[in-house]
PyMOL Python script that loads the backbone (N, CA, C, O; Angstrom):
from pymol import cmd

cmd.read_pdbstr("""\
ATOM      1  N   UNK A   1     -10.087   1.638   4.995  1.00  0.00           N
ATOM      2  CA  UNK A   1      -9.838   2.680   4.019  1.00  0.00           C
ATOM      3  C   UNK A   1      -8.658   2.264   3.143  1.00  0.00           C
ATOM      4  O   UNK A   1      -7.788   1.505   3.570  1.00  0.00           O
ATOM      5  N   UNK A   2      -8.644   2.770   1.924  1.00  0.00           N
ATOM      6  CA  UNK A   2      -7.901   2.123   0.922  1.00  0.00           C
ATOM      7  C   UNK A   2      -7.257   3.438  -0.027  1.00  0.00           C
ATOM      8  O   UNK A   2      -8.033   3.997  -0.802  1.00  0.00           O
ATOM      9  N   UNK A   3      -5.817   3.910   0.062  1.00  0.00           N
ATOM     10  CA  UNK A   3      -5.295   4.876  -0.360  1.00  0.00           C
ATOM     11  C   UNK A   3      -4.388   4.830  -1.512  1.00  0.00           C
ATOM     12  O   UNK A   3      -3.278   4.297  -1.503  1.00  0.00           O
ATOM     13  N   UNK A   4      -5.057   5.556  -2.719  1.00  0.00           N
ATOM     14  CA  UNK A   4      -4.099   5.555  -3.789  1.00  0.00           C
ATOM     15  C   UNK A   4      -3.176   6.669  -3.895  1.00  0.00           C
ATOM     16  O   UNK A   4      -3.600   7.817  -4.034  1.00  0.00           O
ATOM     17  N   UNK A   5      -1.515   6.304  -3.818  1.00  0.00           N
ATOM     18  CA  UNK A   5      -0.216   6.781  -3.514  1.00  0.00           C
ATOM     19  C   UNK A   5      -0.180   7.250  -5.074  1.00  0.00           C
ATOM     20  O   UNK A   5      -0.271   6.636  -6.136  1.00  0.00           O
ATOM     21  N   UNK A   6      -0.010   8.591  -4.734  1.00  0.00           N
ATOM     22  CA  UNK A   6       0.629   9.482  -6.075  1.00  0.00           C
ATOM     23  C   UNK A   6       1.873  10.104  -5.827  1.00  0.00           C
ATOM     24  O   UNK A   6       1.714  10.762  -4.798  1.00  0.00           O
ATOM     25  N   UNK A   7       2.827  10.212  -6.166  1.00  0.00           N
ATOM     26  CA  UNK A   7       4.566  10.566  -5.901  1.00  0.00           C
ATOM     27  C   UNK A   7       4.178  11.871  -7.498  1.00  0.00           C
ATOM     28  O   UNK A   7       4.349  11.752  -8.711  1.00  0.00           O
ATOM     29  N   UNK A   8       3.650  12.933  -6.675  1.00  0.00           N
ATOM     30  CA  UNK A   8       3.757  13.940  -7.730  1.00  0.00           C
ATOM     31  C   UNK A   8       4.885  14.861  -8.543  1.00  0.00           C
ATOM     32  O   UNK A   8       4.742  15.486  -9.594  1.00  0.00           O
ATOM     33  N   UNK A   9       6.054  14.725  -7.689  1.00  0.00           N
ATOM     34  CA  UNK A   9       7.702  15.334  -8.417  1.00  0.00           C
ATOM     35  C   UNK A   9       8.733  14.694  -7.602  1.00  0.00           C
ATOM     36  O   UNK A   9       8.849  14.588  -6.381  1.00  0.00           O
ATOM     37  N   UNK A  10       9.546  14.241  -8.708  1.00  0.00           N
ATOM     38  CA  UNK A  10      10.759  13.845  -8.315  1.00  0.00           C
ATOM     39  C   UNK A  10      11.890  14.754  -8.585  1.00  0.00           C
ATOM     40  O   UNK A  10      11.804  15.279  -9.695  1.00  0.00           O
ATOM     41  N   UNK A  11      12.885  15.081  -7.919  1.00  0.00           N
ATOM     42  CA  UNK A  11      14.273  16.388  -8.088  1.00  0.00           C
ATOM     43  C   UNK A  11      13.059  17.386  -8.550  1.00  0.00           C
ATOM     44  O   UNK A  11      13.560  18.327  -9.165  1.00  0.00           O
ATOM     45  N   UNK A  12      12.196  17.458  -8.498  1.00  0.00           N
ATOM     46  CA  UNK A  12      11.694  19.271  -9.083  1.00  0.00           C
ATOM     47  C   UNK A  12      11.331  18.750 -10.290  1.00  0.00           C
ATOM     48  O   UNK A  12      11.252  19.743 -11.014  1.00  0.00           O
ATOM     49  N   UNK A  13      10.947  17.369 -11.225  1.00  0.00           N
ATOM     50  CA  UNK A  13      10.726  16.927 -12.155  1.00  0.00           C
ATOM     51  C   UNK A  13       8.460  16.451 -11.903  1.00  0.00           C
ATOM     52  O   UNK A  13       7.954  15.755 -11.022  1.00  0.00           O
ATOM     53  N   UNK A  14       8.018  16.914 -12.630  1.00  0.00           N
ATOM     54  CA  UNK A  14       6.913  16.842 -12.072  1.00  0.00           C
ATOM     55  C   UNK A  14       6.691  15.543 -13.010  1.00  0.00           C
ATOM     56  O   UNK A  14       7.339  15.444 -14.052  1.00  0.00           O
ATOM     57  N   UNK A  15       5.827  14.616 -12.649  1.00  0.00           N
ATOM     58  CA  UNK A  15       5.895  12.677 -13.326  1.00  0.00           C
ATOM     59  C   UNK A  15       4.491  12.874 -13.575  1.00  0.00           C
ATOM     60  O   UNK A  15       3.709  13.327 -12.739  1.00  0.00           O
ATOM     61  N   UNK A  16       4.156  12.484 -14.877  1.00  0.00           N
ATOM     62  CA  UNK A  16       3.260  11.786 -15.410  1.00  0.00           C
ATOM     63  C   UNK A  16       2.026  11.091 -14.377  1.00  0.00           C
ATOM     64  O   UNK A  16       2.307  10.039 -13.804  1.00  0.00           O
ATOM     65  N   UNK A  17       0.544  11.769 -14.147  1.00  0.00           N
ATOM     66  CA  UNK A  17       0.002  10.540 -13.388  1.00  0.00           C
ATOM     67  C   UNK A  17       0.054   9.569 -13.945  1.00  0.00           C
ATOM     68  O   UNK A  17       0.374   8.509 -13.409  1.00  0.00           O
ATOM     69  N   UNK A  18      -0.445   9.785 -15.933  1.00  0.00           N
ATOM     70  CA  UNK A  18      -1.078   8.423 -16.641  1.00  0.00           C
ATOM     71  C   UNK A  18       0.233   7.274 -16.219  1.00  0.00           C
ATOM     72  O   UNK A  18      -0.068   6.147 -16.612  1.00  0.00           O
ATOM     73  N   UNK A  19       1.265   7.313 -15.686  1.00  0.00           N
ATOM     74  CA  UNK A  19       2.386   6.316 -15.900  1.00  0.00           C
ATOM     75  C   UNK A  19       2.825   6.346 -14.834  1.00  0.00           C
ATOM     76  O   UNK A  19       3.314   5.280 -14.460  1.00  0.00           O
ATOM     77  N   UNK A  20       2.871   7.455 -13.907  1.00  0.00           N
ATOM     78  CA  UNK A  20       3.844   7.532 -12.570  1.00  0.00           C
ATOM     79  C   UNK A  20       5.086   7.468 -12.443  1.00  0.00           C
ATOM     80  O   UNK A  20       5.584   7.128 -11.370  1.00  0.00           O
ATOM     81  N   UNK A  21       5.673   7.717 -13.295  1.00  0.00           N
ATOM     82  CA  UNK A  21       7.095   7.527 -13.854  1.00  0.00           C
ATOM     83  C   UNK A  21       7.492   8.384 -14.175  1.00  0.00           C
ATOM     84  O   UNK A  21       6.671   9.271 -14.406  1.00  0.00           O
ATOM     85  N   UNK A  22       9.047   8.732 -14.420  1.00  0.00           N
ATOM     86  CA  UNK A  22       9.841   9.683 -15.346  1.00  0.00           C
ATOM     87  C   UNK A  22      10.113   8.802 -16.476  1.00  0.00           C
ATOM     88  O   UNK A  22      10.258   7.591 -16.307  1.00  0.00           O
ATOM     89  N   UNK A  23      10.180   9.300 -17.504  1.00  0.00           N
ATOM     90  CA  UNK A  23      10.756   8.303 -18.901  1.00  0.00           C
ATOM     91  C   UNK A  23      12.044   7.528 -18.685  1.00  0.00           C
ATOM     92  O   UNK A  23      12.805   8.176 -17.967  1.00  0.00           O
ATOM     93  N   UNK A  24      12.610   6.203 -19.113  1.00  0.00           N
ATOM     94  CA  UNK A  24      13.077   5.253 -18.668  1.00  0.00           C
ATOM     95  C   UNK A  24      12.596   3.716 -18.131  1.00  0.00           C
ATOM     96  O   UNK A  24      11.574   3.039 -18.234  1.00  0.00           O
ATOM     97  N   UNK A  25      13.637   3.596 -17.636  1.00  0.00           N
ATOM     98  CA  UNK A  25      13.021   1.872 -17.135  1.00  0.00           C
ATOM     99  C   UNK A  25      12.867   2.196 -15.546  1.00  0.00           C
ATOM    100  O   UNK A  25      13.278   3.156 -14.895  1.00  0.00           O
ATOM    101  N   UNK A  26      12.161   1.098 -15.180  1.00  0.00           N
ATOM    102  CA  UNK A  26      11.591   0.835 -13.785  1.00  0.00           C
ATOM    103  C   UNK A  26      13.074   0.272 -12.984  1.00  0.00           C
ATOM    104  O   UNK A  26      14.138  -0.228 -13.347  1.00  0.00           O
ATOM    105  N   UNK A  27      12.468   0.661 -11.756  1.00  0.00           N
ATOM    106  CA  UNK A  27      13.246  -0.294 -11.079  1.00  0.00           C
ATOM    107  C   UNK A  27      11.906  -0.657 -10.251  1.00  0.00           C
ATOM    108  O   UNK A  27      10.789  -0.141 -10.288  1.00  0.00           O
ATOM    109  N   UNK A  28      12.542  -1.984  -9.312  1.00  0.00           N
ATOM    110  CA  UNK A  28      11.433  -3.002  -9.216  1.00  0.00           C
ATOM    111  C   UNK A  28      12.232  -3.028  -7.395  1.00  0.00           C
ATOM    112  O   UNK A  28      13.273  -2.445  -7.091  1.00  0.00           O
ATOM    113  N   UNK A  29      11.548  -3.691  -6.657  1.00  0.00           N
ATOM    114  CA  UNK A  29      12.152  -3.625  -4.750  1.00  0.00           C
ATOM    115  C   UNK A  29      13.415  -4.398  -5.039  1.00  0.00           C
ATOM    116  O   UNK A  29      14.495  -3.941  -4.662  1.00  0.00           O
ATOM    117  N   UNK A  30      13.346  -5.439  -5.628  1.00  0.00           N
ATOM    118  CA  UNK A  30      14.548  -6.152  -5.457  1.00  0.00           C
ATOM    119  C   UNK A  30      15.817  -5.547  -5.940  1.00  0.00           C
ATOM    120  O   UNK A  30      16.946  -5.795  -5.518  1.00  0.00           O
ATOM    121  N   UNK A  31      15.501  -4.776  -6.819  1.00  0.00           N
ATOM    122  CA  UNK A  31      16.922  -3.939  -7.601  1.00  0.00           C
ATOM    123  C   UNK A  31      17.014  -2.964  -6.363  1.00  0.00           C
ATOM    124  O   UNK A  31      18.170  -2.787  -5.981  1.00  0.00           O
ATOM    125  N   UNK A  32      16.163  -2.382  -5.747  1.00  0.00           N
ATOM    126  CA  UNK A  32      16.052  -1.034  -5.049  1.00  0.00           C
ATOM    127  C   UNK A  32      17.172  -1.536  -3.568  1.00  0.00           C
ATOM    128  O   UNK A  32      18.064  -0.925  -2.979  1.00  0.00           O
ATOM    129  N   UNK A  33      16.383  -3.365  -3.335  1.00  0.00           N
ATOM    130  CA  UNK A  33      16.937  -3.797  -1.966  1.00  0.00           C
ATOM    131  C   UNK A  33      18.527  -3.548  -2.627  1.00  0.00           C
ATOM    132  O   UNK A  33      19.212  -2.585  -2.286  1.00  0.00           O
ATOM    133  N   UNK A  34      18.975  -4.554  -3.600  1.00  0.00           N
ATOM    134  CA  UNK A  34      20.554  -4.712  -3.657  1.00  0.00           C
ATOM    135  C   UNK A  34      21.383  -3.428  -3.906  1.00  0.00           C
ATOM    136  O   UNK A  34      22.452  -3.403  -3.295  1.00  0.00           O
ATOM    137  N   UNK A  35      21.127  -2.456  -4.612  1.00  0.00           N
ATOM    138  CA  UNK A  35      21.603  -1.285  -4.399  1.00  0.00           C
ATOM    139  C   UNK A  35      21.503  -0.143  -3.396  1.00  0.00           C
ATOM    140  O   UNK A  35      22.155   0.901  -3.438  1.00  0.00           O
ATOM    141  N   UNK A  36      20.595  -0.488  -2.492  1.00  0.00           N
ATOM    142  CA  UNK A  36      20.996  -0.134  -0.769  1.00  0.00           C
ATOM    143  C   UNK A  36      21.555  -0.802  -0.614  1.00  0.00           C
ATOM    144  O   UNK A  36      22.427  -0.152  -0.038  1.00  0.00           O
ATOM    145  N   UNK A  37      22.069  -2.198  -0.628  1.00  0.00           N
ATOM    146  CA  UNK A  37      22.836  -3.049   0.269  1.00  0.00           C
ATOM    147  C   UNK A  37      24.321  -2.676  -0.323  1.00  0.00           C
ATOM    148  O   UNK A  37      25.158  -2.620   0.578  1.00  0.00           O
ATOM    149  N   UNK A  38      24.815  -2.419  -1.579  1.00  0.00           N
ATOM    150  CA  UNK A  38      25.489  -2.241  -2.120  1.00  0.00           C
ATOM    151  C   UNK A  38      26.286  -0.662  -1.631  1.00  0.00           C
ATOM    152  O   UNK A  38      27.464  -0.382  -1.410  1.00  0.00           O
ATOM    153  N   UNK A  39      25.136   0.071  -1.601  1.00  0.00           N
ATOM    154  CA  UNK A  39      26.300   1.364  -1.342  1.00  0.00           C
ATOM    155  C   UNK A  39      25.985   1.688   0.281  1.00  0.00           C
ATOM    156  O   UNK A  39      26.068   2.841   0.703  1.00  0.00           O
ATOM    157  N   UNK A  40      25.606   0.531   1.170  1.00  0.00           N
ATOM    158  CA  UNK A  40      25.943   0.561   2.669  1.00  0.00           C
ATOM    159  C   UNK A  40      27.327  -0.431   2.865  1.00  0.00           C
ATOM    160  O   UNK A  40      27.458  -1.036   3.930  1.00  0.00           O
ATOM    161  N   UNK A  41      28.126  -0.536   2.021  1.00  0.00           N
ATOM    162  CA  UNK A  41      29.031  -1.061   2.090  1.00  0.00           C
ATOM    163  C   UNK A  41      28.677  -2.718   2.532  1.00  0.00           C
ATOM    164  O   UNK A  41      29.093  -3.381   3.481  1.00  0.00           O
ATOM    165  N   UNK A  42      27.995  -2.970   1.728  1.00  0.00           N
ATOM    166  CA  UNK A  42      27.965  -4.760   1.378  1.00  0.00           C
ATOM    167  C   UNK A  42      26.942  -5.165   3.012  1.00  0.00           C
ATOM    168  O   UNK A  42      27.282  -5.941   3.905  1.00  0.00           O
ATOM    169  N   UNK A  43      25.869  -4.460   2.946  1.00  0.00           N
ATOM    170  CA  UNK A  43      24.898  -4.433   4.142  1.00  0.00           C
ATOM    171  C   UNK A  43      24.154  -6.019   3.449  1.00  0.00           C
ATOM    172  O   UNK A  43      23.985  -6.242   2.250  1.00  0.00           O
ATOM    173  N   UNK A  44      23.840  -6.862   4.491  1.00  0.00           N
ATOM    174  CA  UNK A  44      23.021  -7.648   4.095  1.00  0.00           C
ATOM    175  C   UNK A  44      21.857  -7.884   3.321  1.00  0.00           C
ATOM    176  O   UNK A  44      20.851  -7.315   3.745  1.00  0.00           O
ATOM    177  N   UNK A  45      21.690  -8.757   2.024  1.00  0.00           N
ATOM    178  CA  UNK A  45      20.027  -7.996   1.276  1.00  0.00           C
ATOM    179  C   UNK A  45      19.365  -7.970   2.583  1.00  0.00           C
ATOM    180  O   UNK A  45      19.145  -6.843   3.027  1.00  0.00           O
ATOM    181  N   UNK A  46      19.032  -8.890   3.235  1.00  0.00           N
ATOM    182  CA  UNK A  46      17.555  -9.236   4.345  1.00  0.00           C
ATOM    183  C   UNK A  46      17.915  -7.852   5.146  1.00  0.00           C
ATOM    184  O   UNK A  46      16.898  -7.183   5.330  1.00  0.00           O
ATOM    185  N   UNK A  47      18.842  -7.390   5.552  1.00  0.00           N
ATOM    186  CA  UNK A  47      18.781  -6.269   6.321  1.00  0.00           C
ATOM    187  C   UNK A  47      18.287  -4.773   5.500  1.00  0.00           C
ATOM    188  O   UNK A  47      17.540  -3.930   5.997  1.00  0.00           O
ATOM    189  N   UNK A  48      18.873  -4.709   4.220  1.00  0.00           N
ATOM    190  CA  UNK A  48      18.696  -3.880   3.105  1.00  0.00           C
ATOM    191  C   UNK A  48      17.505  -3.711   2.909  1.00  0.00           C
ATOM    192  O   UNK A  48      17.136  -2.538   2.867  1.00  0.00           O
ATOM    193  N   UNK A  49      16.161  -5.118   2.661  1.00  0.00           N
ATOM    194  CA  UNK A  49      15.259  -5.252   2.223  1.00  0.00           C
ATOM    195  C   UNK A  49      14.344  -4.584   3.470  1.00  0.00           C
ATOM    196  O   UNK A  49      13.357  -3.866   3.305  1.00  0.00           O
ATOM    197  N   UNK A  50      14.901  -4.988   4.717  1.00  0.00           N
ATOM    198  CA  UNK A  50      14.106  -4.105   6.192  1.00  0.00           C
ATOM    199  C   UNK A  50      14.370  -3.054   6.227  1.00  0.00           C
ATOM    200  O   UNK A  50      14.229  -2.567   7.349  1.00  0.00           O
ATOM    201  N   UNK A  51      14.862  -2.124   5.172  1.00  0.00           N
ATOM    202  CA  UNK A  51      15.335  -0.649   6.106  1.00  0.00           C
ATOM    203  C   UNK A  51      14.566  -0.529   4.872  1.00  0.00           C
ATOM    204  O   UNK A  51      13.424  -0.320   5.283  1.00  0.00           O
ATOM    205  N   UNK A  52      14.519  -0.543   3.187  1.00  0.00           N
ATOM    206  CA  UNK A  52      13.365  -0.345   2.264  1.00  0.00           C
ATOM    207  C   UNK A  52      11.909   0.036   2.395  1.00  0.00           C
ATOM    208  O   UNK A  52      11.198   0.963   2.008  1.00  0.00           O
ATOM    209  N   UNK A  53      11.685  -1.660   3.484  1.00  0.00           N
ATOM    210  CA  UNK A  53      10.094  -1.677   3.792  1.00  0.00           C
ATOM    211  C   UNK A  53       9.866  -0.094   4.992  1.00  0.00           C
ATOM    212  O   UNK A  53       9.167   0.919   5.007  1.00  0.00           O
ATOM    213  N   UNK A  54      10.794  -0.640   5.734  1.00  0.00           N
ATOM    214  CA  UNK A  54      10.587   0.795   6.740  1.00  0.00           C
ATOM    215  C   UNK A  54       9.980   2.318   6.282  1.00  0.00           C
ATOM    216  O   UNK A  54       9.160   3.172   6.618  1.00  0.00           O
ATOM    217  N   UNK A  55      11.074   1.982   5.193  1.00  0.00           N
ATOM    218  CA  UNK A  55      11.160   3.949   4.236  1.00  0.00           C
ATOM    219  C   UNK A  55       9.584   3.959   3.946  1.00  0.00           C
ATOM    220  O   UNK A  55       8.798   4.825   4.329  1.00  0.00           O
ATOM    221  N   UNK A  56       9.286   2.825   3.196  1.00  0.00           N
ATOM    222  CA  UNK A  56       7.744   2.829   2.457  1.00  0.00           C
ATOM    223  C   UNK A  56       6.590   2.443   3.544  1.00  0.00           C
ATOM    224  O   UNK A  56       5.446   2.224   3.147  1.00  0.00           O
ATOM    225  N   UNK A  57       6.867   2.380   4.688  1.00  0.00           N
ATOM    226  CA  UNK A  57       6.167   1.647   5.757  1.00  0.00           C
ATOM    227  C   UNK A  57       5.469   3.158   6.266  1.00  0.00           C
ATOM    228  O   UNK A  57       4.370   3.539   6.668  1.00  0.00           O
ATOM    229  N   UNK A  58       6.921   3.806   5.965  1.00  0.00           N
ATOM    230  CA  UNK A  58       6.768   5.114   7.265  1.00  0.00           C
ATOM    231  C   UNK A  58       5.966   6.026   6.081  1.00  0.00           C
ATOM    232  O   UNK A  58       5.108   6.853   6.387  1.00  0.00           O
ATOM    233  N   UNK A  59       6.389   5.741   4.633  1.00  0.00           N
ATOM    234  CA  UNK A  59       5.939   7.031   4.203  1.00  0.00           C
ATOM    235  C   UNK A  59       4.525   7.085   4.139  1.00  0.00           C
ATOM    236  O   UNK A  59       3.700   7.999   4.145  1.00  0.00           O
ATOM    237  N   UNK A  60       4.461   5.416   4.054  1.00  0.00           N
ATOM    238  CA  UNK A  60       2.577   5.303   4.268  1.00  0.00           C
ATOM    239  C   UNK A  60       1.718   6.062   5.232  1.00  0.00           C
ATOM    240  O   UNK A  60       0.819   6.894   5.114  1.00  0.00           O
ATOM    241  N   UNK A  61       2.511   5.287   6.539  1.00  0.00           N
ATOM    242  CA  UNK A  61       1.448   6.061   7.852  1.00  0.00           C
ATOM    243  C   UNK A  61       1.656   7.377   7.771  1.00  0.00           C
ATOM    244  O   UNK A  61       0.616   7.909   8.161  1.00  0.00           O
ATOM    245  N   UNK A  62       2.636   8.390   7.401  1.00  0.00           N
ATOM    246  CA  UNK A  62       2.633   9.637   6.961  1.00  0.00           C
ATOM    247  C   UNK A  62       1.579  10.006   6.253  1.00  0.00           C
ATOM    248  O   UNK A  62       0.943  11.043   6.441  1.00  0.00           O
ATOM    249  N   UNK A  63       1.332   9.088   5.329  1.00  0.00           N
ATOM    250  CA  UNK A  63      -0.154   9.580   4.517  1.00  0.00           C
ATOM    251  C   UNK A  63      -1.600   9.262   5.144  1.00  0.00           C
ATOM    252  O   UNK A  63      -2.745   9.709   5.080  1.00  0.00           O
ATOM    253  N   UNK A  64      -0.980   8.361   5.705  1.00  0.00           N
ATOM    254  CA  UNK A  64      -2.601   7.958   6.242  1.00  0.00           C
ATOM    255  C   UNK A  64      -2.759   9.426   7.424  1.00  0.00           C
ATOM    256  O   UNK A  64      -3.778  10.110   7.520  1.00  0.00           O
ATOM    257  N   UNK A  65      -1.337   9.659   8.306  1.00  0.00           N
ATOM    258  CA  UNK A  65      -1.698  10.728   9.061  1.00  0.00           C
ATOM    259  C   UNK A  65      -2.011  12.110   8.428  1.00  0.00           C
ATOM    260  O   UNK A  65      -2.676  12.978   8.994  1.00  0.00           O
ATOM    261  N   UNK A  66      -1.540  12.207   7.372  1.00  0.00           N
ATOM    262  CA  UNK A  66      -1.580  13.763   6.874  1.00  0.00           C
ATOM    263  C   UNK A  66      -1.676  13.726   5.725  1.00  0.00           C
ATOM    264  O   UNK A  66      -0.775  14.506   5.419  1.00  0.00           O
ATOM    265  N   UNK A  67      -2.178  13.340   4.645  1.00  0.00           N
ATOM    266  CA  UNK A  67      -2.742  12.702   3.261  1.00  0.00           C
ATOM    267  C   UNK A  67      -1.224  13.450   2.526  1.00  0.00           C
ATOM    268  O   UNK A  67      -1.359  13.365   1.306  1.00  0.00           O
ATOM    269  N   UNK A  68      -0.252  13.939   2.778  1.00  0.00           N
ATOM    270  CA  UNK A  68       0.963  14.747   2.354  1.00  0.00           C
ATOM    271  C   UNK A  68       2.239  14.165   2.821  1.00  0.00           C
ATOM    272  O   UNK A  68       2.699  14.360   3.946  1.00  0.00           O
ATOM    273  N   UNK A  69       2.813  13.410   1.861  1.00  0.00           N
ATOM    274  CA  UNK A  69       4.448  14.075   2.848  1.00  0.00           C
ATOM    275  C   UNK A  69       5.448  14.285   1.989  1.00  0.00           C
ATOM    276  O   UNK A  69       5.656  13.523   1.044  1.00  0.00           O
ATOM    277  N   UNK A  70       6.301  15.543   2.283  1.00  0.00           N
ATOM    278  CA  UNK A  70       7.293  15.948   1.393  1.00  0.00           C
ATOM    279  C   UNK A  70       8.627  15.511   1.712  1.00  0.00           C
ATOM    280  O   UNK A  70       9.021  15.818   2.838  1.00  0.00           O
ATOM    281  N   UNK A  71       9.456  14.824   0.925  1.00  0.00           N
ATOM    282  CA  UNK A  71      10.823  14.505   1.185  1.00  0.00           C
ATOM    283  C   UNK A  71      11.817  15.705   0.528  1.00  0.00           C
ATOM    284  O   UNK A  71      12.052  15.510  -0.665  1.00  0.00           O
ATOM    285  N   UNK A  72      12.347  16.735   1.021  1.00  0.00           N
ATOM    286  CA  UNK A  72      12.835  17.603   0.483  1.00  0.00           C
ATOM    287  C   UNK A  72      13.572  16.951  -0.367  1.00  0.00           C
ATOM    288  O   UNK A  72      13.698  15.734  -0.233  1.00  0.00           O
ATOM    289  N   UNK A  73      14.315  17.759  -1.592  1.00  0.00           N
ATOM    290  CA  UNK A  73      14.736  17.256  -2.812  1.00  0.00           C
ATOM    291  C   UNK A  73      14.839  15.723  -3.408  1.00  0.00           C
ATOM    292  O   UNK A  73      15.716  15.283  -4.152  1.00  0.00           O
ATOM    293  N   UNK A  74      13.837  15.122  -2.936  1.00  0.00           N
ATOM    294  CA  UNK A  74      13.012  14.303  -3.619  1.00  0.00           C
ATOM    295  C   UNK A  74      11.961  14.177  -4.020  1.00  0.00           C
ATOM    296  O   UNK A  74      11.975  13.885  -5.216  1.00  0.00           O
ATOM    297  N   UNK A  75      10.904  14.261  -3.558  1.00  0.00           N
ATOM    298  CA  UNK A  75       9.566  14.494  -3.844  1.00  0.00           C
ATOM    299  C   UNK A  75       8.380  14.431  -3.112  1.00  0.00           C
ATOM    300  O   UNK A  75       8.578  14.338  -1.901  1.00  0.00           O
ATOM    301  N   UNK A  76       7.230  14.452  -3.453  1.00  0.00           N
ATOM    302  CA  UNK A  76       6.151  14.863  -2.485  1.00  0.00           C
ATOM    303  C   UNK A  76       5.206  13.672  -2.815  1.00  0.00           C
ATOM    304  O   UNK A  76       5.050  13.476  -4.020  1.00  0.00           O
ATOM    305  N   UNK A  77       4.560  12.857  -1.982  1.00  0.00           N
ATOM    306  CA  UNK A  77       3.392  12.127  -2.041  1.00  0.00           C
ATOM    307  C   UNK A  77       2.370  12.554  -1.672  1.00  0.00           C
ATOM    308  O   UNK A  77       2.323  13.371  -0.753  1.00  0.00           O
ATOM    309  N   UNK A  78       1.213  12.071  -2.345  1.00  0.00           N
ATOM    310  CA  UNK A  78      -0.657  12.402  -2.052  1.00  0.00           C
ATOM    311  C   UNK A  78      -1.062  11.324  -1.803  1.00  0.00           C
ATOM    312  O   UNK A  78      -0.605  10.302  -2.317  1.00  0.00           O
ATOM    313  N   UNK A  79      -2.139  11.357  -0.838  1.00  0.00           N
ATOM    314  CA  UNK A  79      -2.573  10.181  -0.782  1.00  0.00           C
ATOM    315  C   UNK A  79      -4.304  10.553  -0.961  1.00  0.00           C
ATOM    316  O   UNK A  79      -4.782  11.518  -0.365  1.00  0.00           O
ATOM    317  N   UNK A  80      -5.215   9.588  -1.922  1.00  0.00           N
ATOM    318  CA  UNK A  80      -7.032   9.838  -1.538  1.00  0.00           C
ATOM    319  C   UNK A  80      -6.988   8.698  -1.785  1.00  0.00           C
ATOM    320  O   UNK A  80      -6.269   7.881  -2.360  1.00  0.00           O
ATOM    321  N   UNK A  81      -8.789   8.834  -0.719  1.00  0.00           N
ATOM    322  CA  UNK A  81      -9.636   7.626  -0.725  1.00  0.00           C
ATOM    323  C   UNK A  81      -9.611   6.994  -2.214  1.00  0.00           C
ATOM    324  O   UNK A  81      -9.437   7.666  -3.231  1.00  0.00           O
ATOM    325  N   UNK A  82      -9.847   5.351  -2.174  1.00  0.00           N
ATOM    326  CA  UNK A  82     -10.029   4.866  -3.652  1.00  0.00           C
ATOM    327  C   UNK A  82     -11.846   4.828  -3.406  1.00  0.00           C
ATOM    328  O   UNK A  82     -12.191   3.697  -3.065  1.00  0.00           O
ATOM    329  N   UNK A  83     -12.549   5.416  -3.470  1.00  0.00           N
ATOM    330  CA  UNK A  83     -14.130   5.371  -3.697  1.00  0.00           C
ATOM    331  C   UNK A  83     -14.743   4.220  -3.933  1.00  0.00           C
ATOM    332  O   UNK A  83     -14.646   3.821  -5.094  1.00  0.00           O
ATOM    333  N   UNK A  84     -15.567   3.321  -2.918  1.00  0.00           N
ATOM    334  CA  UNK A  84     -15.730   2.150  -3.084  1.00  0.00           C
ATOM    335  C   UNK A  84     -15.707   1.124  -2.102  1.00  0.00           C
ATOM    336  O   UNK A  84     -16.552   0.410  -1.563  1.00  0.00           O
ATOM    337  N   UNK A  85     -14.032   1.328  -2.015  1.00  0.00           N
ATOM    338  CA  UNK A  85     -12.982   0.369  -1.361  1.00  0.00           C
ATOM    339  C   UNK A  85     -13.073   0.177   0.328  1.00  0.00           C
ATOM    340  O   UNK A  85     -12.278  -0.563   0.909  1.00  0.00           O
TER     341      UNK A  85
END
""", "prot")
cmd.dss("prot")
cmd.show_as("cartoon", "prot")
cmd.util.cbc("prot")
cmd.orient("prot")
């Protein structure tokens, strides 16, 4: 089974499906790893980059278990079948 991740509001900001985004620039894992590593007080990237995958690891099987999961004042993910796949 093959699940397409929708992040429907961020802070109470509801995002664009056509883009998935709020207006602005992207950030990309590697910016995401060094600025965890950065405000854990100079945490290793390779350790930074494992606690990242974790967050997105866990929020997955969350979806696969319950097609929902809400991060209070952050936002809520959906997950459906991609038809096909």
């Amino acid at each position: 089974m093959f699940l397409s991740i929708h992040q429907n509001k961020v802070a109470g900001q509801s995002i664009s499906r056509k883009n998935n985004r709020l207006r602005g620039s992207t950030m990309n894992k590697k910016e995401l790893v060094k600025r965890v590593a950065e405000k854990l007080d100079g945490l290793p990237q390779k350790t930074a980059a494992r606690a990242v995958d974790a967050v997105f690891e866990s929020i997955a099987e969350g979806l696969q278990e319950d097609s929902v999961v809400t991060i209070g004042k952050w936002g809520t993910y959906t997950a459906e079948d991609i038809a096909g796949e």
